[in-house]
DRENPATI-903072 format. One record per residue (C-alpha): residue number from 1; residue in three letters; chain; x, y, z. Coordinates in steps of 0.02 Angstrom, whole numbers, plus 50000, padded with zeros to 5 digits. Layout:
REM DRENPATI-903072
num:residuo:cadena:xx:yy:zz
NUM:ALA:A:X:Y:Z .
...
REM end
This chain:
REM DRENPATI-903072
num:residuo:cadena:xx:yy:zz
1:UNK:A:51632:53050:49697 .
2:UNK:A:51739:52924:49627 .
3:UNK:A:51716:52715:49695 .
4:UNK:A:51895:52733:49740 .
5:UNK:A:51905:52872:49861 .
6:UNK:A:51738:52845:49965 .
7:UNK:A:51738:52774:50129 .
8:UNK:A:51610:52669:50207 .
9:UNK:A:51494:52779:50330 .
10:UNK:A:51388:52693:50470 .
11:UNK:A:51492:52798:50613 .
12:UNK:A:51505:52682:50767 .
13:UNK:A:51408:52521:50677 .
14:UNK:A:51506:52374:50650 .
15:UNK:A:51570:52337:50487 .
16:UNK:A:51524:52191:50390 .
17:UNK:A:51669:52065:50422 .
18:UNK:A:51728:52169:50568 .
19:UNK:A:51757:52101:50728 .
20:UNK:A:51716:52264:50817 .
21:UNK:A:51686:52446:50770 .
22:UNK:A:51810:52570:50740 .
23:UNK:A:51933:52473:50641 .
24:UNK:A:52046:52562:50513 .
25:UNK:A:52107:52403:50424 .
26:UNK:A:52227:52449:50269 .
27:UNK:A:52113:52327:50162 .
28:UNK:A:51934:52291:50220 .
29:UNK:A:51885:52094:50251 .
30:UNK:A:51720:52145:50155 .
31:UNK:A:51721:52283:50019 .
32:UNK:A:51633:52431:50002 .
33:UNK:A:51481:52437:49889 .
34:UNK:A:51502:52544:49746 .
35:UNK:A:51344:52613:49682 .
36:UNK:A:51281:52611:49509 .
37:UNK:A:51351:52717:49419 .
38:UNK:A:51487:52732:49519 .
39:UNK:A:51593:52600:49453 .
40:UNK:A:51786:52650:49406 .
41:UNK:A:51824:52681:49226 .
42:UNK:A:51921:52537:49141 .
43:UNK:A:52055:52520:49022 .
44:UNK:A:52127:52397:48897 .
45:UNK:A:52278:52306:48876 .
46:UNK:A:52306:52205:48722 .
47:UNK:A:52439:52042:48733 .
48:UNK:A:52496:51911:48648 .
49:UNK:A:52354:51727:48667 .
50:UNK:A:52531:51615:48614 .
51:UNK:A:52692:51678:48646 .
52:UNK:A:52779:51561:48534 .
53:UNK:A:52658:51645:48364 .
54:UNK:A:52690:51791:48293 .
55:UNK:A:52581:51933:48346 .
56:UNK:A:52413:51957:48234 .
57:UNK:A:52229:51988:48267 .
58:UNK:A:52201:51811:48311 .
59:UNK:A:52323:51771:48430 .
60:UNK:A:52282:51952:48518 .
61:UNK:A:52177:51936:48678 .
62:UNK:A:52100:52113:48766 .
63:UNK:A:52118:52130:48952 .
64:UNK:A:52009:52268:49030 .
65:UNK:A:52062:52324:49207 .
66:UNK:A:51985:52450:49332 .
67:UNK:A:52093:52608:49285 .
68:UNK:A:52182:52674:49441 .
69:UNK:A:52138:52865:49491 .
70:UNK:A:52252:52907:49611 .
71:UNK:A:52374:52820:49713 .
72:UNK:A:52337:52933:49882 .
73:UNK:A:52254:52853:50016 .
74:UNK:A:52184:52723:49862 .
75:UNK:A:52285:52571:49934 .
76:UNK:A:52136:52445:49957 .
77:UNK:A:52093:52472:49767 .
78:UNK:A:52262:52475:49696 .
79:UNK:A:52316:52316:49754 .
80:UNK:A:52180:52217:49689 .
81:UNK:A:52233:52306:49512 .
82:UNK:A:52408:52249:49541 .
83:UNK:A:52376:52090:49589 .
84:UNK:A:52261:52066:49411 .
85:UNK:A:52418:52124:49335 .
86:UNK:A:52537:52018:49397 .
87:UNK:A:52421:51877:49375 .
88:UNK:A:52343:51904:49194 .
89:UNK:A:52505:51972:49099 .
90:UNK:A:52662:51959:49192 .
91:UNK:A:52655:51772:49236 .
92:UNK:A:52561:51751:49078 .
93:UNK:A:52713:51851:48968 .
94:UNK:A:52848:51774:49079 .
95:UNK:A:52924:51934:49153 .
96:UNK:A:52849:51916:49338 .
97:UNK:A:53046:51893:49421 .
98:UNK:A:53172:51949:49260 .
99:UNK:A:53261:52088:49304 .
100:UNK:A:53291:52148:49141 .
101:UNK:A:53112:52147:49095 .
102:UNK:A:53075:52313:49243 .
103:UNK:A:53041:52429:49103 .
104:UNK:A:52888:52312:49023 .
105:UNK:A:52823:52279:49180 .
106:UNK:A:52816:52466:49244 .
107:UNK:A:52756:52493:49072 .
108:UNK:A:52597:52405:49105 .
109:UNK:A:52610:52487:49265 .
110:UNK:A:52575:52647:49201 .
111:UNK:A:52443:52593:49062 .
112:UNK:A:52292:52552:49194 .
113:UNK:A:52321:52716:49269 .
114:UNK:A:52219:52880:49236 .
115:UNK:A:52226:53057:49263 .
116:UNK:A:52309:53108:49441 .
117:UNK:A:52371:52937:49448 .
118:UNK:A:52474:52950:49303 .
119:UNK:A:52545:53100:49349 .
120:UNK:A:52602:53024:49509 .
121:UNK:A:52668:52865:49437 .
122:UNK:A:52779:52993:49289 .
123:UNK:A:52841:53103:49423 .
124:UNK:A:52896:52936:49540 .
125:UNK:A:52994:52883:49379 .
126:UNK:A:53093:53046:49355 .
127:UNK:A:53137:53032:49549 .
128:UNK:A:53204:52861:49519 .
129:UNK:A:53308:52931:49365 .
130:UNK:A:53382:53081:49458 .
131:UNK:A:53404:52985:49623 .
132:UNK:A:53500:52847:49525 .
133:UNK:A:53608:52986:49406 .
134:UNK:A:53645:53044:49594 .
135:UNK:A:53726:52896:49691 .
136:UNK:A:53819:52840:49517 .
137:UNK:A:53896:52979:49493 .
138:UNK:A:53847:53019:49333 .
139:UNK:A:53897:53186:49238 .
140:UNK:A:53738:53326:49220 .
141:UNK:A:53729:53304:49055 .
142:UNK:A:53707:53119:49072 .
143:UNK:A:53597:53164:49218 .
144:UNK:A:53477:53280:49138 .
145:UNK:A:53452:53147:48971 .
146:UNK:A:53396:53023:49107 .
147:UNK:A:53250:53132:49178 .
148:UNK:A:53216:53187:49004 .
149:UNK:A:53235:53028:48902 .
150:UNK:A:53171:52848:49001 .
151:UNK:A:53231:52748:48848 .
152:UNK:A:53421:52829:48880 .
153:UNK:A:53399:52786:49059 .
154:UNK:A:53348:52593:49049 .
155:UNK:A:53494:52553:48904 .
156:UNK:A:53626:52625:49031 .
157:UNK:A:53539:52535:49174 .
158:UNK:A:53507:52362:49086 .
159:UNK:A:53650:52355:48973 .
160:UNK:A:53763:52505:49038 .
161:UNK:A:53945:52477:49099 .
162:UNK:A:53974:52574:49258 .
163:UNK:A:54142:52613:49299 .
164:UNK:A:54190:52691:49447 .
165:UNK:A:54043:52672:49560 .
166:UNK:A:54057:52733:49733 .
167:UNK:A:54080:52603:49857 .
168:UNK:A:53937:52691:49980 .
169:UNK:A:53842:52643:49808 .
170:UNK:A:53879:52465:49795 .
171:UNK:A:53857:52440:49979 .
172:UNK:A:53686:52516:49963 .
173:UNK:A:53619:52447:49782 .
174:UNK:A:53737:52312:49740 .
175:UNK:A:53860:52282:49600 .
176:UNK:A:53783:52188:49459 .
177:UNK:A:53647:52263:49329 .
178:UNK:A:53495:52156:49364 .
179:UNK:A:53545:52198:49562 .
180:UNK:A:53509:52401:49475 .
181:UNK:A:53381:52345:49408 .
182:UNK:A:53289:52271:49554 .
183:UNK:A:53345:52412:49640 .
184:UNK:A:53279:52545:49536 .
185:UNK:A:53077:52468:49534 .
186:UNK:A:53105:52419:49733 .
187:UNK:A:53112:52628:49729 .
188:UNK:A:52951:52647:49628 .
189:UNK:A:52847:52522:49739 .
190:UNK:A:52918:52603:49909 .
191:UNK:A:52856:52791:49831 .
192:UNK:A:52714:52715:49767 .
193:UNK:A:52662:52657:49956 .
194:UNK:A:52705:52798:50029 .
195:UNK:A:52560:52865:49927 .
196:UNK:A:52434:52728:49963 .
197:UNK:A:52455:52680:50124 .
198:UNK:A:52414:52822:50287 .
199:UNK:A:52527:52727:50378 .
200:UNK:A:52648:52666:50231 .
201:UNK:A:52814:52599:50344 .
202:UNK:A:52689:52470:50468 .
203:UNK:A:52551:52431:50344 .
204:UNK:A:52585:52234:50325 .
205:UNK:A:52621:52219:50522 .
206:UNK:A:52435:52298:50524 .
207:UNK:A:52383:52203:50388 .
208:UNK:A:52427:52022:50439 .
209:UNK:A:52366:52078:50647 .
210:UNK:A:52189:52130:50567 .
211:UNK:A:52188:51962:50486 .
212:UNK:A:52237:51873:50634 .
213:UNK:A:52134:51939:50756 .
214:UNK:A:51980:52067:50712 .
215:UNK:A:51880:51986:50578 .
216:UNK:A:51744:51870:50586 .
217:UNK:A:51660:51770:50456 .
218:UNK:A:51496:51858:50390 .
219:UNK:A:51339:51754:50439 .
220:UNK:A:51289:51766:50263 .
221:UNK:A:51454:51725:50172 .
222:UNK:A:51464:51534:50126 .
223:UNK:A:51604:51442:50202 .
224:UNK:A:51721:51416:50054 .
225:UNK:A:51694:51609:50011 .
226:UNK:A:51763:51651:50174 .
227:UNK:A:51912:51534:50167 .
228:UNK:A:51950:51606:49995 .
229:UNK:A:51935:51785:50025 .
230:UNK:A:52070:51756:50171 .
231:UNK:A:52180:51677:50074 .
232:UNK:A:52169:51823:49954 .
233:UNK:A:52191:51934:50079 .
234:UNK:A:52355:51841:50119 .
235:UNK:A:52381:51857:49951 .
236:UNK:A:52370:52053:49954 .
237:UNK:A:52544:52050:50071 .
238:UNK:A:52633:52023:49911 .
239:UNK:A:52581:52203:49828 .
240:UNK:A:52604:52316:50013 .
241:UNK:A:52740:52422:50056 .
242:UNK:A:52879:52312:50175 .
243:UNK:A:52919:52356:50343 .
244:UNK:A:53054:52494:50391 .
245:UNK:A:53075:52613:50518 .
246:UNK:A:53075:52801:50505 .
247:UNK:A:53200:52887:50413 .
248:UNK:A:53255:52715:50313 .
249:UNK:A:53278:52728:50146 .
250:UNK:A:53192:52589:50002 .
251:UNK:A:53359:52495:49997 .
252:UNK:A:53345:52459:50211 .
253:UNK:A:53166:52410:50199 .
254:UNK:A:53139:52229:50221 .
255:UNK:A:53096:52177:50056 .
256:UNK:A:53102:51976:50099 .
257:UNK:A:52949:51973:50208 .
258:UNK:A:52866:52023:50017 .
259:UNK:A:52929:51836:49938 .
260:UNK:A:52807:51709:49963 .
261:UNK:A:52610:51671:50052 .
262:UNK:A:52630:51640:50225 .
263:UNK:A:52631:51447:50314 .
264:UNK:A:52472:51368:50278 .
265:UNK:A:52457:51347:50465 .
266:UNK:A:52463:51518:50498 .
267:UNK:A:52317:51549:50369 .
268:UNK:A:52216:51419:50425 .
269:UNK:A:52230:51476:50616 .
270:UNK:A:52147:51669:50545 .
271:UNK:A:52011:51557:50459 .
272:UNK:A:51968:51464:50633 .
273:UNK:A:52016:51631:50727 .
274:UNK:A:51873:51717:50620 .
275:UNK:A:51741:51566:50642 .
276:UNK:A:51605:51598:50782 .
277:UNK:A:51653:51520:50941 .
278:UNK:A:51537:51365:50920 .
279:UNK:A:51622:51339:50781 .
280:UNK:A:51816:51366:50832 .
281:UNK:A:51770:51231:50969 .
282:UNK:A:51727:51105:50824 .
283:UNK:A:51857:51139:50737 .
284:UNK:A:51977:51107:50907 .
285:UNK:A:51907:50960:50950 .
286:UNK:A:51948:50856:50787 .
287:UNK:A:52048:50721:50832 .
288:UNK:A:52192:50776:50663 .
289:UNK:A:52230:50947:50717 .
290:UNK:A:52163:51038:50572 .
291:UNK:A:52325:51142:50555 .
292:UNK:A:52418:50993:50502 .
293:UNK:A:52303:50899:50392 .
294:UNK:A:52283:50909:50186 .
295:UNK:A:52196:51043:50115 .
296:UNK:A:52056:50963:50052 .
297:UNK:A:52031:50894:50234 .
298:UNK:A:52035:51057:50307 .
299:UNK:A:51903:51116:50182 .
300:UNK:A:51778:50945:50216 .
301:UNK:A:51798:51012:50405 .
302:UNK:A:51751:51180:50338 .
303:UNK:A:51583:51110:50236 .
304:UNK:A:51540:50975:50386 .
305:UNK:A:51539:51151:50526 .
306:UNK:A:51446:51247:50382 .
307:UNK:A:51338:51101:50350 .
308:UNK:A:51287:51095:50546 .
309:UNK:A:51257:51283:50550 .
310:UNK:A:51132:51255:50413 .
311:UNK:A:51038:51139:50514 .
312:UNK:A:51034:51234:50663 .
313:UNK:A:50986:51394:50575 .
314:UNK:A:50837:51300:50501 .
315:UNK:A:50782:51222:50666 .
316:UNK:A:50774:51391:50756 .
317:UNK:A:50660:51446:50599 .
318:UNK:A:50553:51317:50631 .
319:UNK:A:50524:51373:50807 .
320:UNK:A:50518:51542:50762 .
321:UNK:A:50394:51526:50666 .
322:UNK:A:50275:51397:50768 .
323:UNK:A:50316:51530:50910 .
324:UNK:A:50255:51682:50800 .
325:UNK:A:50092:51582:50746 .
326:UNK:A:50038:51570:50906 .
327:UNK:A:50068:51740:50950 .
328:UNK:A:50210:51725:51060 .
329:UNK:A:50328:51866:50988 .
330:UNK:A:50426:51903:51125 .
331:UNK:A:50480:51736:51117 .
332:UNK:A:50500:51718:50954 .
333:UNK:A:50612:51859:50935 .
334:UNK:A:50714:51777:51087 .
335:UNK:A:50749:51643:50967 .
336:UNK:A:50806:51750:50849 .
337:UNK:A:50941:51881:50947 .
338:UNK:A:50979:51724:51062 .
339:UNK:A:50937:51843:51229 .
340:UNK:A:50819:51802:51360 .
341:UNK:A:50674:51929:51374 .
342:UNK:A:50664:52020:51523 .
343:UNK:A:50478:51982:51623 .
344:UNK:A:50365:52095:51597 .
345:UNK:A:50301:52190:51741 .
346:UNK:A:50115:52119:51805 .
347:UNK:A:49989:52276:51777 .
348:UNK:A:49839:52309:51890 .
349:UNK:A:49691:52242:51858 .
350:UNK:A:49519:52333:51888 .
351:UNK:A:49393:52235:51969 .
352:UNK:A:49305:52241:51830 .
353:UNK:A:49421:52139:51729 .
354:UNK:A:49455:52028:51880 .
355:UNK:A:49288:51961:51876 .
356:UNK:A:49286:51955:51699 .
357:UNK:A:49371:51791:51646 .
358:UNK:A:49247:51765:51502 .
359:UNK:A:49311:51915:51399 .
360:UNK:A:49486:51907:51332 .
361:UNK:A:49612:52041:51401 .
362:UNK:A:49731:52125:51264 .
363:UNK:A:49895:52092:51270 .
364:UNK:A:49885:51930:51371 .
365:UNK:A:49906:51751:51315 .
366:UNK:A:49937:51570:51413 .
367:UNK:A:50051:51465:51304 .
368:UNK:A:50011:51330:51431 .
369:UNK:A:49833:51337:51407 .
370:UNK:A:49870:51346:51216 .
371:UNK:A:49970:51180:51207 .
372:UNK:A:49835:51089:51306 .
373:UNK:A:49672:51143:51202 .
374:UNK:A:49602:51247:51297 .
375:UNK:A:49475:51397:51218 .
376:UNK:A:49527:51568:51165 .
377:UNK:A:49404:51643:51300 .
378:UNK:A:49541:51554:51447 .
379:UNK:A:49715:51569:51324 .
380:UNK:A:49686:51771:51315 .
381:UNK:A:49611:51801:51481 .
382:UNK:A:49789:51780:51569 .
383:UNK:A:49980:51753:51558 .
384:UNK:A:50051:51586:51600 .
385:UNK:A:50114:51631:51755 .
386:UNK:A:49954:51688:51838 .
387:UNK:A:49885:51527:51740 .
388:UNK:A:49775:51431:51887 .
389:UNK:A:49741:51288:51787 .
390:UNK:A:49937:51228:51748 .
391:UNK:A:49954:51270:51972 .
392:UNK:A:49813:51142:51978 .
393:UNK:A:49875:51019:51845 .
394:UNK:A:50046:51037:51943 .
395:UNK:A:49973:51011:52097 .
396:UNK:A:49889:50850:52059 .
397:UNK:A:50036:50786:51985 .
398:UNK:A:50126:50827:52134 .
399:UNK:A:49979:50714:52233 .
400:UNK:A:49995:50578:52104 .
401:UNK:A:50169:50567:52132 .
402:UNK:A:50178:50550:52324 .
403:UNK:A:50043:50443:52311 .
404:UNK:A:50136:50296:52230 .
405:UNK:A:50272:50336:52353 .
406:UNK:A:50206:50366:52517 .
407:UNK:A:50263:50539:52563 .
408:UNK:A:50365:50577:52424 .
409:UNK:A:50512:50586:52540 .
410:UNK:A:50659:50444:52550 .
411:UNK:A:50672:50275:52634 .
412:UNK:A:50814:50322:52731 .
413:UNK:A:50708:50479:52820 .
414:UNK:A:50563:50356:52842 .
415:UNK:A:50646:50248:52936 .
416:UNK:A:50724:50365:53048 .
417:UNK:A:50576:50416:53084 .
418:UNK:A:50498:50234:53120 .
419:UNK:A:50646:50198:53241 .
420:UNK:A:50606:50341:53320 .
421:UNK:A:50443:50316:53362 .
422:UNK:A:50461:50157:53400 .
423:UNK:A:50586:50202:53560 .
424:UNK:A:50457:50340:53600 .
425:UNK:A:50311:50211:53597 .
426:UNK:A:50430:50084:53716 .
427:UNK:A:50443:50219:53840 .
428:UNK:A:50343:50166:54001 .
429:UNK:A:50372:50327:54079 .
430:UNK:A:50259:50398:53961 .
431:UNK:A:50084:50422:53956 .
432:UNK:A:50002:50414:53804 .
433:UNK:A:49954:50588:53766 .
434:UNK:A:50146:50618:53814 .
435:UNK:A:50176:50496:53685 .
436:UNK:A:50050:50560:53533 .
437:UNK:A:50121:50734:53567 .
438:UNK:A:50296:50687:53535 .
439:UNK:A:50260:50587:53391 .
440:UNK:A:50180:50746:53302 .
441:UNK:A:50356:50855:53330 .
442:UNK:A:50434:50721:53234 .
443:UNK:A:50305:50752:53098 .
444:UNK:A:50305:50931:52972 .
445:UNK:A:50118:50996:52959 .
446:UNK:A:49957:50934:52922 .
447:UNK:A:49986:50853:52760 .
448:UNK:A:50052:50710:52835 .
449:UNK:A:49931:50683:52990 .
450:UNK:A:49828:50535:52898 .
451:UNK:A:49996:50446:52880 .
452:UNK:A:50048:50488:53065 .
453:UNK:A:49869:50418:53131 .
454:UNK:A:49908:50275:53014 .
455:UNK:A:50066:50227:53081 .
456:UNK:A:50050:50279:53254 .
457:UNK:A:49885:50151:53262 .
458:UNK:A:49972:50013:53157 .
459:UNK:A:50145:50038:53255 .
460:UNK:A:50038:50034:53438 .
461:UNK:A:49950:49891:53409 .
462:UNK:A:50100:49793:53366 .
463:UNK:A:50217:49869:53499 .
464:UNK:A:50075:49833:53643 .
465:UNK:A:50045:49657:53569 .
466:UNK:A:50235:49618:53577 .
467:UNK:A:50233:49680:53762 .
468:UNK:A:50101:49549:53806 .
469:UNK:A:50178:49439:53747 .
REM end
């Protein structure tokens, strides 16, 4: 099967460059492989190196193109041919905008096509001929030496007078020859997309709304790759059928919205539109809106984000990797997809291999015990949540800690609590086992019964002296 008429397969993955799956974009952000062996036949094109020098072996250059196959359904691939073209020997020869100069250009036209192709590009000619011999008015005779004889046809079209033509005519196509002219290959490139393009009369709407909104930069395509290949896909506008509506003929399409690359704001908003979302924010949060500054600072914003990326990415190899060494995969692919494994579920133990701490159990491993040096026999005997040495180690921490602050809680509690004490220890009325019993509501369980006894023995002493006195 030819490169040019096979489709990408993968049914319901996402293509590369694709935002999401199921997109029918005219022209993919990411093209197709072609196998080997595959590859399009070419073809050759001879032109002039200096235009000013005559024409001889020397000043002769070859340009070999991709040969077009067909024009149905092929749209992707023939644009990128005409776009060579236009590039490589119409700007080069001078005859990109002349009127006049139709014929040379749909000349070359039909010189990089093949086979079917050709055929279709011929019989789109002789409808142009016979639809023009029709609105001017021309006799048969003159009719049928048009669809028989191109050469007749472009002297009466460049050069012709033309008496006599129908005002619907001039209304529709104009009055002047290079108007014709202009006219006349407007009505190849409309036929033309009717053949390439499934949906020939929206195709640039869909075009420019796929660039805009459903592509995404390919995690492996560098940064000024991806700004490029939008901007050629921009580019590709140029070379499309232009918008009409159904039942319009060429002449009502809207053939200005082909003149011309969009606003450089407008590209540069797809570029950021089709950066991940770390990125975009970056990009937002410049202080010069990157829609307004120079090109070349747009692109240093590019390299700095792509730059940053590069660190990252290397980082979480690092910990990937440390991660993976010490057996930790599960985490270690968390790195990697960016999603939080779910816990596993704990299995029963026999009692066997509850009294067995000494053997390691398969399957389990203490990253805890790891990172503090502990031996294999206690790292694979247990996961880290059923680890009893880190619920020790946290525990005396937790002593530690409330040991350099009293009771671990704040001054503010503690003195509510001394205040109220000290009213309960005032109260006369009271005996003293009245007294310690109240004192012990105010207090929360036994871990704080050697500083109650403290206090209570410290505050009594002082309370009773002041009394006395």
């Amino acid at each position: 099967m030819s490169a040019q008429k096979k489709k990408s397969s993968g049914r319901g993955s996402t293509p590369k460059g694709d935002r999401e799956p199921g997109l029918t974009p005219p022209i993919p952000f990411v093209p197709p492989k072609v196998d080997e062996g595959d590859e399009p036949q070419t073809v050759d094109i001879m032109i002039k190196k200096n235009l000013k020098k005559k024409t001889t072996k020397v000043n002769t250059e070859k340009k070999t193109f991709s040969a077009i196959e067909t024009f149905t359904g092929n749209g992707a691939f023939v644009v990128t041919v005409l776009k060579r073209i236009q590039t490589e020997i119409f700007e080069h020869l001078g005859i990109s905008n002349a009127p006049k100069k139709v014929d040379e250009r749909l000349d070359y036209l039909l010189q990089v096509t093949t086979g079917r192709a050709r055929d279709q590009l011929v019989e789109i000619f002789k409808q142009g001929r016979r639809q023009f011999a029709l609105m001017f008015d021309v006799s048969s005779q003159q009719r049928e030496a048009f669809v028989r004889d191109k050469k007749v046809f472009f002297e009466w079209l460049l050069n012709g007078e033309k008496n006599d033509v129908p005002e619907d005519t001039q209304s529709k196509l104009g009055e002047t020859n290079d108007e014709y002219c202009q006219q006349y290959e407007s009505f190849v490139w409309f036929e033309m997309g009717k053949l390439m393009w499934v949906r020939h009369r929206t195709v640039q709407d869909e075009h420019v709304r796929y660039l805009e909104n459903k592509i995404i930069k390919p995690y492996d395509m560098a940064m000024r790759d991806f700004y490029d290949r939008v901007v050629e896909m921009y580019s590709f506008i140029y070379y499309m059928q232009p918008p009409s509506m159904n039942n319009q003929a060429w002449y009502e399409a809207r053939w200005h919205t082909l003149t011309g690359l969009p606003s450089d704001e407008r590209i540069r908003t797809a570029i950021r539109n089709g950066l991940p979302r770390s990125m975009q924010d970056k990009l937002d949060q410049k202080d010069d809106d990157y829609r307004m500054v120079s090109n070349e600072t747009f692109l240093d914003y590019l390299y700095r984000l792509e730059v940053e990326d590069q660190q990252e990415r290397a980082e979480k190899q690092r910990l990937r990797d440390s991660l993976e060494k010490k057996g930790n995969l599960k985490a270690a692919e968390a790195v990697e997809t960016g999603r939080i494994p779910k816990k596993d579920k704990k299995r029963k133990s026999d009692a066997s291999e509850k009294g067995s701490s000494k053997k390691a159990k398969k399957g389990k491993y203490c990253d805890w015990c790891a990172d503090h040096g502990k031996e294999d026999r206690f790292i694979h005997s247990h996961n880290e949540a059923d680890c009893n040495f880190k619920k020790a180690a946290a525990k005396d921490a937790d002593e530690k800690k409330r040991s350099k602050s009293g009771s671990g809680r704040s001054l503010n509690a503690l003195k509510k609590e001394q205040k109220k004490i000290k009213k309960i220890l005032r109260d006369d009325s009271l005996s003293s086992e009245a007294k310690q019993r109240r004192i012990n509501k105010i207090y929360d369980g036994g871990s704080s019964r050697k500083r109650k006894r403290r206090y209570y023995s410290s505050s009594s002493s002082s309370d009773y002296s002041s009394d006395s006195d």
